[in-house]
NUKE-582803 format. One record per residue (C-alpha): z, y, x; residue in one letter. Coordinates in steps of 0.05 Angstrom, whole numbers, padded with zeros to 5 digits, always signed. Example, Ala and Ser with C-alpha at 12.3 -4.5 7.8 and 13.67 -1.06 7.14 Angstrom:
# residues 2
+00156-00090+00246A/+00143-00021+00273S/
This chain:
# residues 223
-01053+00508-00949X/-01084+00550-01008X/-01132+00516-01055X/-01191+00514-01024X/-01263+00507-01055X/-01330+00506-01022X/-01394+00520-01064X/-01451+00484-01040X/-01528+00477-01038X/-01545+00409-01022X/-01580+00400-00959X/-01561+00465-00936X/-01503+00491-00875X/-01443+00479-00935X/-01447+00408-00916X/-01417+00422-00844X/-01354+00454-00891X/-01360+00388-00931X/-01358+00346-00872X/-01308+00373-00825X/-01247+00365-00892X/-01274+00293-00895X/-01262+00294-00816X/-01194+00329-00825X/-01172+00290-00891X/-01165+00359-00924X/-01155+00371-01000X/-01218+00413-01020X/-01255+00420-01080X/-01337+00425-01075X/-01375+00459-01129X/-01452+00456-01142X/-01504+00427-01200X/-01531+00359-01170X/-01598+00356-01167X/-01605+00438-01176X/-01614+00493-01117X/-01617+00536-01178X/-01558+00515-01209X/-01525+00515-01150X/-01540+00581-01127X/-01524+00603-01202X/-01457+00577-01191X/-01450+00619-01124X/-01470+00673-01149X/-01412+00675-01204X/-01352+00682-01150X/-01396+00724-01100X/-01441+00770-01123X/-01451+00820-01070X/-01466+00762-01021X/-01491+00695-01057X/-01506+00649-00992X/-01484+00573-00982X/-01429+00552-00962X/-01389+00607-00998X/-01314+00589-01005X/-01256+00613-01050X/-01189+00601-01002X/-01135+00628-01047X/-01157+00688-01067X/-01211+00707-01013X/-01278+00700-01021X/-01311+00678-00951X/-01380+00663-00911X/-01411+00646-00852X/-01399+00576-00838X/-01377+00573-00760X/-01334+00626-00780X/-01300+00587-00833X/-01294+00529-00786X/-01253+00569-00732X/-01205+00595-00793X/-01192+00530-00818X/-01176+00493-00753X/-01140+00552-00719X/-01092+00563-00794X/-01091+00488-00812X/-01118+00442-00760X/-01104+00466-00690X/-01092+00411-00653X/-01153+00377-00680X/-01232+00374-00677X/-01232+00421-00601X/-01213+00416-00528X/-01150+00442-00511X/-01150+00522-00510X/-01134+00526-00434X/-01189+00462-00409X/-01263+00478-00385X/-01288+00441-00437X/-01271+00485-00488X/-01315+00544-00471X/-01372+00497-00474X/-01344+00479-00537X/-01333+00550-00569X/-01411+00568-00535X/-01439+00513-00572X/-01401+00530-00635X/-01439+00600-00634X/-01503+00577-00596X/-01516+00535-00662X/-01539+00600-00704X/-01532+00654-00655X/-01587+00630-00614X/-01615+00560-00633X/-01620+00569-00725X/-01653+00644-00716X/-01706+00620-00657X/-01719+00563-00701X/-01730+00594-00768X/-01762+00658-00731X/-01825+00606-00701X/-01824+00569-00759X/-01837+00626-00799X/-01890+00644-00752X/-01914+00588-00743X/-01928+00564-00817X/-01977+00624-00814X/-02016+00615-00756X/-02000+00549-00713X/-01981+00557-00641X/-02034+00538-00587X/-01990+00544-00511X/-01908+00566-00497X/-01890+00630-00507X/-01867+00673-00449X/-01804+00687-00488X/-01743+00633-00511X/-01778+00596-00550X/-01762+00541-00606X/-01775+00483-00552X/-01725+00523-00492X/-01673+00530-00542X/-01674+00456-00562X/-01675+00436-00490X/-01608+00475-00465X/-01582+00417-00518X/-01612+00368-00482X/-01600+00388-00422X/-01525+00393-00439X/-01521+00313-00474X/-01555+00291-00403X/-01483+00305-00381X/-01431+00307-00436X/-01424+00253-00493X/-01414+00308-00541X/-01424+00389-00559X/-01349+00400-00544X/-01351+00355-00488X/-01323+00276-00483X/-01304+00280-00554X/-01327+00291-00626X/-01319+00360-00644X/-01327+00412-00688X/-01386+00447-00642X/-01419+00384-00657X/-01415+00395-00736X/-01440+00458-00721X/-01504+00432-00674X/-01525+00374-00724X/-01559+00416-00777X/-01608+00461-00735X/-01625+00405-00684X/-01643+00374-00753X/-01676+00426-00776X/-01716+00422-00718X/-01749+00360-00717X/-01754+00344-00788X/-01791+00409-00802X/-01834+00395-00736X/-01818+00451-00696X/-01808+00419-00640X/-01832+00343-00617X/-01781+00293-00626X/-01794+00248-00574X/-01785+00298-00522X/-01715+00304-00534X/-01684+00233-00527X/-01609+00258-00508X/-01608+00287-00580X/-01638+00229-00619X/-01579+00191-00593X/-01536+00241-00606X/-01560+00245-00678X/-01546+00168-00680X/-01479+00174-00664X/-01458+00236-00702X/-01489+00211-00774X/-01459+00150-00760X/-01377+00175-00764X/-01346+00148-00830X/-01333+00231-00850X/-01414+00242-00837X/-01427+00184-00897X/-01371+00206-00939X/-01397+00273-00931X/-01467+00250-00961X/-01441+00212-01022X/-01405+00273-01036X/-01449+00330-01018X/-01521+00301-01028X/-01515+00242-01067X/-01589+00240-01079X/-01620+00256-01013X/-01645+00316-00996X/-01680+00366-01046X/-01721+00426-01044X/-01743+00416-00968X/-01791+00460-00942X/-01859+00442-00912X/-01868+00412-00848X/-01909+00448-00793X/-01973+00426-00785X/-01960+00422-00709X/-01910+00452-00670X/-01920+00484-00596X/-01944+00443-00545X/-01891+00420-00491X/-01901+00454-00414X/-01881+00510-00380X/-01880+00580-00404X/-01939+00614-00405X/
């Protein structure tokens, strides 16, 4: 495997790179100024000018983004037997809809409403897919599988934890309406890689968080 090093922003979707080497027992090396998004992003913006976003990774000599899409290379090149289904079983689909779902649909509906939302609270559902719809097609799913990639931890689950986080924490949605997740959440920040992960990645909590919502949609039907 080429050298591989992941430049990070603490708190931010370069932890689920962080997390799945722990997982994987990977070499990697992990690059950012503790305590500094600024630093940090300073740092990122050294190897990868054109495109500075976290996680950005050096492997070898390519310079590479998206997270999800980092993921799939790693585990198809270096892990493929581990952290998914097997190729030809049902519950990978799930597993490889999930591993998309978690920005394609469920980060941009988030941050889209939050954004909205910061500037003039909600007051009833929207008739579109809205923040609360997207987080309950989760739900829905842990009501009948243990995990995002089915009866096992996977790497669609890595994928999941950092919008469903995102979330609750920033009040987008209600927690307490989604029980399935919160013991999800339990379980997944719980594995041994999760906590090595932290001490690693954000050894003193999380920084530069943005403000909660001062209320987040009511729950009900679509108007």
């Amino acid at each position: 495997m080429p050298e591989l090093t992941i430049y990070h922003l603490e708190g931010r979707r370069s932890e689920r790179l962080v997390w799945l080497m722990e997982e994987l027992n990977l070499p990697y090396n992990l690059v950012f100024e503790r305590g500094s998004l600024a630093g940090s992003m300073a740092k990122i913006k050294a190897v990868n000018p054109d495109m500075p976003m976290a996680p950005t990774v050096t492997l070898g000599a390519q310079v590479l983004v998206e997270s999800g899409a980092i993921i799939e290379l790693l585990l198809g090149r270096y892990a493929p037997n581990e952290l998914h289904p097997p190729i030809d079983s049902d519950e990978y689909a799930s597993y490889l809809m999930w591993m998309h779902y978690a920005e394609g649909s469920l980060a941009a509906r988030l941050i889209a409403d939050y954004r909205t939302w910061l500037k003039e609270p909600p007051t009833e559902r929207s008739r579109l897919v809205d923040s609360e719809a997207t987080v309950q097609f989760a739900e829905n799913y842990l009501a009948k599988n243990a995990w995002f990639g089915g009866e096992d931890f996977s790497a669609a689950d890595i994928m999941m934890l950092f919008p469903l986080t995102l979330a609750t924490s920033l009040n987008i949605v209600d927690e307490a309406q989604f029980p399935k997740i919160a013991l999800w959440k339990e379980k997944a920040v719980a594995r041994p890689a999760y906590k090595r992960m932290l001490e690693k990645a954000r050894p003193d909590g999380m920084i530069g968080m943005l403000p909660k919502l001062p209320s987040h949609a009511p729950a009900g039907p679509r108007r």
